[in-house]
C-alpha positions in Angstrom: -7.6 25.2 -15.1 -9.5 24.2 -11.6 -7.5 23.1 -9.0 -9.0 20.9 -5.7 -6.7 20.1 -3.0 -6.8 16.4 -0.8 -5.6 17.7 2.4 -4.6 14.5 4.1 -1.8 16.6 6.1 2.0 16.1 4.9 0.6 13.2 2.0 -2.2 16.2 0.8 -2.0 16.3 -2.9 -3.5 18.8 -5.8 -5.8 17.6 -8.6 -5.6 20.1 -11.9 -8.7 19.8 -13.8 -9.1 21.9 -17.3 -8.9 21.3 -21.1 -5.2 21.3 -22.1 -4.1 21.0 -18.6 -1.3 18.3 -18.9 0.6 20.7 -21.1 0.4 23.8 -18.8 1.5 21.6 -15.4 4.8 21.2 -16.2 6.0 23.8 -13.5 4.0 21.7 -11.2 6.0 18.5 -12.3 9.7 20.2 -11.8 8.7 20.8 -8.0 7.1 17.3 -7.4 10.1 15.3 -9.5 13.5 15.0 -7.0 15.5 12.9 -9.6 16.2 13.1 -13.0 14.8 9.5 -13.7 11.2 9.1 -14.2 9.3 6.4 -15.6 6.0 6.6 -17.3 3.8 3.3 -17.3 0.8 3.3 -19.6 -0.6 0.8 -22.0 -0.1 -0.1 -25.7 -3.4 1.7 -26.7 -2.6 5.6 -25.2 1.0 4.8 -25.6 0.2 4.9 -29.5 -1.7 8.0 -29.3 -0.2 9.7 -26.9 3.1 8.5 -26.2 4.7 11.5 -28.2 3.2 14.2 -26.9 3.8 12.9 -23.0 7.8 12.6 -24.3 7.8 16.0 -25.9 6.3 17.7 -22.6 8.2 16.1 -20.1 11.9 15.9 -21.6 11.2 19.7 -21.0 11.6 19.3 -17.2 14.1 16.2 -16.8 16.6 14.1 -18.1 16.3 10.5 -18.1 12.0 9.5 -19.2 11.1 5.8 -19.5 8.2 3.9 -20.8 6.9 0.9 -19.7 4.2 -0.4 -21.9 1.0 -3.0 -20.7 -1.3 -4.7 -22.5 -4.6 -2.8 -21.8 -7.6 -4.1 -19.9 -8.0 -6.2 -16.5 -6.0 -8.7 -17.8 -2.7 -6.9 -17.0 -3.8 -6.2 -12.9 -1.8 -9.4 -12.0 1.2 -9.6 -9.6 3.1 -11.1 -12.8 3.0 -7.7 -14.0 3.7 -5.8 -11.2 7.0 -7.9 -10.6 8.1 -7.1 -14.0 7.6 -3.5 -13.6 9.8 -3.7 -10.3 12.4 -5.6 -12.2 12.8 -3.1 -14.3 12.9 -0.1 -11.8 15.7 -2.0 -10.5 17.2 -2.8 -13.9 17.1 1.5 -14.5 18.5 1.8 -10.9 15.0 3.6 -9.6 15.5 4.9 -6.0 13.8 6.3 -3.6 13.9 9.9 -5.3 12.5 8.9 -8.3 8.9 9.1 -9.7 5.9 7.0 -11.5 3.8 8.2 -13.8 0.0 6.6 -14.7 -0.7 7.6 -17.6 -3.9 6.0 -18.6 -6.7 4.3 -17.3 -8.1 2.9 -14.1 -6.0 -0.3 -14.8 -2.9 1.4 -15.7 -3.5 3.5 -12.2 -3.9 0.3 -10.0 -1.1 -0.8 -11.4 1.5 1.8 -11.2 0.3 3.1 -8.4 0.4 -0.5 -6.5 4.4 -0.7 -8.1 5.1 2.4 -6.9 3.5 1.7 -3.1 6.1 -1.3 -2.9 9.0 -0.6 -4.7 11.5 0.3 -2.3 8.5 0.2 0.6 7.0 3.0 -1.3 8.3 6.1 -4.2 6.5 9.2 -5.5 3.9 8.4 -8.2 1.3 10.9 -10.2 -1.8 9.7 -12.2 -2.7 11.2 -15.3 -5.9 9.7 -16.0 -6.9 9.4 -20.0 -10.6 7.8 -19.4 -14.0 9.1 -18.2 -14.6 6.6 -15.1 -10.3 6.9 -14.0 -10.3 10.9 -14.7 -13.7 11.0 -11.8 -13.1 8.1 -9.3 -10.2 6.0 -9.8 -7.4 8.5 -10.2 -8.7 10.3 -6.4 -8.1 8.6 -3.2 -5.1 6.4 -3.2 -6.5 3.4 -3.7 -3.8 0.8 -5.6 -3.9 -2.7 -6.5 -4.1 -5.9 -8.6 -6.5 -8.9 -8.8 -6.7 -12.7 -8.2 -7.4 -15.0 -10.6 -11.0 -15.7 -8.5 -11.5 -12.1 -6.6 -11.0 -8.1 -8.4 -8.8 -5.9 -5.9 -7.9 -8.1 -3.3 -4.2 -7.4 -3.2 -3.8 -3.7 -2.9 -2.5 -0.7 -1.0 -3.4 2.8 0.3 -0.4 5.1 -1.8 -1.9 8.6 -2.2 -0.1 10.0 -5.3 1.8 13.6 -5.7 -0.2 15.0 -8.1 -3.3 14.1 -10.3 -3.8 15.7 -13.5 -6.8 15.6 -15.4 -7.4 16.6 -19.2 -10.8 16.0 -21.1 -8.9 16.6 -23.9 -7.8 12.7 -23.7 -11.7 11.4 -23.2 -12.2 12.5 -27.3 -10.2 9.4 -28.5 -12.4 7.1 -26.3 -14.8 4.7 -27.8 -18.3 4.7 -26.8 -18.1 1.7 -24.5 -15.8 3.7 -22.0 -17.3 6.7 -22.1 -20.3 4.9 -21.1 -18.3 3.0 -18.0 -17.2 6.4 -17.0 -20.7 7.6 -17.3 -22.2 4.7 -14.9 -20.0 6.0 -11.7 -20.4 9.4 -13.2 -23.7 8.7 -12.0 -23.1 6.9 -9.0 -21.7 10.0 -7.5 -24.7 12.1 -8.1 -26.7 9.6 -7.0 -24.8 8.9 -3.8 -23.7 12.6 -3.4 -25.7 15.3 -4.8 -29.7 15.6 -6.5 -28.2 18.8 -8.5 -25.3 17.1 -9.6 -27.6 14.0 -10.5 -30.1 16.1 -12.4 -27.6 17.9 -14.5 -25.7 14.4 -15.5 -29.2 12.4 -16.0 -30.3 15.6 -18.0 -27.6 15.5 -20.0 -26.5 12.1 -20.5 -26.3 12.1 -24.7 -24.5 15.3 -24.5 -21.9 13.9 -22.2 -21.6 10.8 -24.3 -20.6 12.1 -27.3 -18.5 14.8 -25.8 -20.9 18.0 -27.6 -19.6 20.4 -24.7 -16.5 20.3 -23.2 -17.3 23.1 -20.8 -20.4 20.8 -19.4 -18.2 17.8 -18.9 -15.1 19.1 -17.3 -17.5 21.0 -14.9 -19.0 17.6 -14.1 -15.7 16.0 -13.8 -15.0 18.4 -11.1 -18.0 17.7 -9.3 -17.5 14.5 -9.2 -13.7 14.7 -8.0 -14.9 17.5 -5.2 -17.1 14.7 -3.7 -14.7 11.8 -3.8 -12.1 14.0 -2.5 -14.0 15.3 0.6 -15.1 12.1 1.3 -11.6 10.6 1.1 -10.4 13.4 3.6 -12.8 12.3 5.9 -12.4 8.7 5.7 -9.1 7.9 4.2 -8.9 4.0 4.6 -12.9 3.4 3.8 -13.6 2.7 7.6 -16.8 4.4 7.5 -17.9 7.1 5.1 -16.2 6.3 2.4 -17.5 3.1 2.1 -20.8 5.0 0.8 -18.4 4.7 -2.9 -19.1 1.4 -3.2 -22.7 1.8 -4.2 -23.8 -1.2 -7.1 -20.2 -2.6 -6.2 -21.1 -5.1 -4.2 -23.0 -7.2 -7.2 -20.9 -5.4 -9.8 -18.0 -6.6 -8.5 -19.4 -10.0 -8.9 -20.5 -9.4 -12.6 -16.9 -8.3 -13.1 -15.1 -11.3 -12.2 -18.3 -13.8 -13.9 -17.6 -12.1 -17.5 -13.7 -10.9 -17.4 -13.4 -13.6 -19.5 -15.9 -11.7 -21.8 -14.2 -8.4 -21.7 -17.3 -5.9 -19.6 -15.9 -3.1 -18.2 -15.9 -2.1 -14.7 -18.2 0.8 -15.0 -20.5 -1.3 -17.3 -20.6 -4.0 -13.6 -21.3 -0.9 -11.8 -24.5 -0.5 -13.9 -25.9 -3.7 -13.7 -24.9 -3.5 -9.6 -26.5 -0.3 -9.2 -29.9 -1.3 -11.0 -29.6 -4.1 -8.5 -29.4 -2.0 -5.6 -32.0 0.3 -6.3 -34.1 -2.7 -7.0 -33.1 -4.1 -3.3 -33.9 -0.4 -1.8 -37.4 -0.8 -3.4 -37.6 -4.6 -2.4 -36.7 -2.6 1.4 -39.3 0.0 0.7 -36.0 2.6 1.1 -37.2 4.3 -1.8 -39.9 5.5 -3.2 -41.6 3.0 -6.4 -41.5 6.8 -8.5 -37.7 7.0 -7.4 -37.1 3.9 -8.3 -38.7 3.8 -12.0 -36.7 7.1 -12.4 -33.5 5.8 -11.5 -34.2 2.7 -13.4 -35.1 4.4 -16.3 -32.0 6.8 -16.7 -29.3 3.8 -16.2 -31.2 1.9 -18.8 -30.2 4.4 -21.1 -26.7 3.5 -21.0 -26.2 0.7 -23.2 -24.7 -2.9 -21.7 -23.4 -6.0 -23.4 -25.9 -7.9 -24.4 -24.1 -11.4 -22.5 -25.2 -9.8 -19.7 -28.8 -11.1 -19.8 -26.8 -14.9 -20.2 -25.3 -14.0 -16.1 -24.7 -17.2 -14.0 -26.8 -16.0 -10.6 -24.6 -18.5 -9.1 -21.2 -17.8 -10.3 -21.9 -14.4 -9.0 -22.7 -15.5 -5.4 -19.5 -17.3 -5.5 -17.2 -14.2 -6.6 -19.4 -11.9 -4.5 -18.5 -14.3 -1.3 -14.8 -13.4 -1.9 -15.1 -9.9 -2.3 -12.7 -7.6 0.4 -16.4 -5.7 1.5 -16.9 -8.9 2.9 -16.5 -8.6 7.0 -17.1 -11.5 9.3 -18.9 -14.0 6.9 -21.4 -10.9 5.5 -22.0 -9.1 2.5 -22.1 -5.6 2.8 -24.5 -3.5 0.4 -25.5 0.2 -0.3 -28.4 1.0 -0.4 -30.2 3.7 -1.4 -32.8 6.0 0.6 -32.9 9.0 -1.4 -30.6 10.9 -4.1 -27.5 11.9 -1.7 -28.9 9.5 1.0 -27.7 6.1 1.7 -27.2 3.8 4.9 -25.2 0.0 4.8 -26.5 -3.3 5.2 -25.0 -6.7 6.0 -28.2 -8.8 5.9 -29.3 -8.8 2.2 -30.4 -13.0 1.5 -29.4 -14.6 -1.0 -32.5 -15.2 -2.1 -32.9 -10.5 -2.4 -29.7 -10.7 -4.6 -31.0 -13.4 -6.7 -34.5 -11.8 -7.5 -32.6 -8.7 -7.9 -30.5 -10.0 -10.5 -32.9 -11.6 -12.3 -35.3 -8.5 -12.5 -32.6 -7.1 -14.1 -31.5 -9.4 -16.3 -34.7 -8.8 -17.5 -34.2 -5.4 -18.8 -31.5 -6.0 -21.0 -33.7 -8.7 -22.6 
């Protein structure tokens, strides 16, 4: 087991990374957990695999364990939801000593974490992230929250959990589209981050798809957490560095909310958005036209929906427009200038985004 520590002074938090790692942090849990009464908040899909063994482990340490189940995927990151899981907080007689559990996905994270942030103006919450894409970004940096019917994210909160706990024992009963979402901002932090850390993912991209070394893929897990979590130290509230995270968000985003409807997943947006912006830093002459193929051609490789090609240019503009990266009228876009090398922009046209989009639309053809 690896641990990496957030220092962000008295709300500083560990993150346990390492194959059977839930199982062997229960000392860990005693010291975080200041009440008997804990709830655990997850959705119907790990609560049938899982819900069992999560029971088992932590009626071990306390008392009084609930589950709250959700239906999985973006559907449930509504306020309705989040009202219902503070109703019944209040219902158990929650208080200000008690603690929330994620245990799931990015979705089930957002959500707990954004009941937890303003339940009582804010109780003790710990992810334990069961995906690819939550285990390496979501799960790190505090970010919480729940989406509008027209815009992803917009009502949220920084709440920096307790403790993050990450297994790659979970990612085995994931089905190919979600390890491939985890891959795409697998990638998006070596790209962003680190050329070593990008070679060694792009290298090995079947062999982290279908899970043939464990050893390879916790090791990248901790890369990728390492970089989140310095950059989050730095720039807690995304006023500067951080915002270097949101590389191929800016369009993906926008892809998102166009085909929710549809059922794409968030990494599988951040694909198509990153192809996008490395088209736009070649449009820019940022990069290289070598760089660029090479980067194309390693993100093709993961696999998208084939509705994709069918994207509304339009509709995208619209959702993109109400995006929260959107400051003073302007869109605000990575861009790429080498691997580990990016700068922000707030004057891409409409008329860049749309050729953009198009051109990739094209690959997926």
């Amino acid at each position: 087991m690896k641990t990496l520590h957030v220092d962000l002074g008295d709300r500083g938090y560990d993150i346990l990374i390492g194959s059977g790692t839930l199982k062997n942090s229960m000392e860990q849990f005693r010291e975080i957990l200041k009440s008997d009464r804990v709830v655990v908040i997850t959705d119907k899909n790990v609560s049938r695999l899982y819900k069992g063994k999560i029971l088992e482990l932590l009626k071990t340490i306390t008392r009084d364990v609930y589950v709250f189940e959700i239906d999985h995927g973006e559907k449930s990151k509504n306020i309705d939801i989040v009202i219902d899981l503070c109703r019944n907080f209040a219902d158990i007689s929650l208080d200000r000593r008690s603690t929330v559990i994620a245990f799931g996905g990015g979705v089930v994270g957002d959500i707990a974490g954004f009941a937890a942030a303003i339940y009582m103006r804010g109780i003790r919450f710990i992810q334990i992230p069961t995906t690819l894409l939550s285990s390496c970004d979501s799960s790190v940096g505090g970010k919480v929250g729940i989406n509008l019917d027209n815009a992803k994210n917009l009502i949220g909160a920084f709440h920096q959990p307790e403790l993050v706990v990450v297994d790659p024992d979970f990612l085995i009963t994931l089905p190919v589209r979600e390890m491939i979402s985890g891959i795409g901002e697998v990638l998006k932090t070596g790209i962003i981050c680190d050329s070593d850390l990008y070679e060694k993912i792009s290298k090995n991209l079947k062999a982290i798809l279908e899970l043939d070394d464990r050893r390879l893929v916790t090791e990248i897990i901790y890369d990728c957490i390492r970089f989140k979590s310095d950059i989050v130290k730095k720039d807690e509230k995304e006023s500067g560095l951080r915002r270097i995270l949101n590389f191929g968000h800016t369009i993906g985003h926008g892809i998102e909310a166009a085909l929710q409807k549809k059922g794409i997943l968030h990494g599988e947006s951040v694909i198509f958005g990153m192809q996008c912006s490395i088209y736009l830093s070649k449009i820019r002459k940022l990069i290289s036209e070598k760089l660029f193929i090479e980067l194309r051609n390693t993100l093709k490789e993961l696999e998208l929906p084939v509705y994709v090609k069918d994207l509304d240019i339009e509709q995208i503009l619209t959702f993109m427009r109400k995006d929260k990266k959107v400051v003073n009228n302007r869109l605000h876009f990575v861009l790429l200038e080498d691997i580990g090398r990016t700068s922000v922009y707030d004057d891409i046209s409409d008329t860049e985004i749309k050729e953009a989009v198009n051109y990739v639309k094209k690959l997926y053809n």
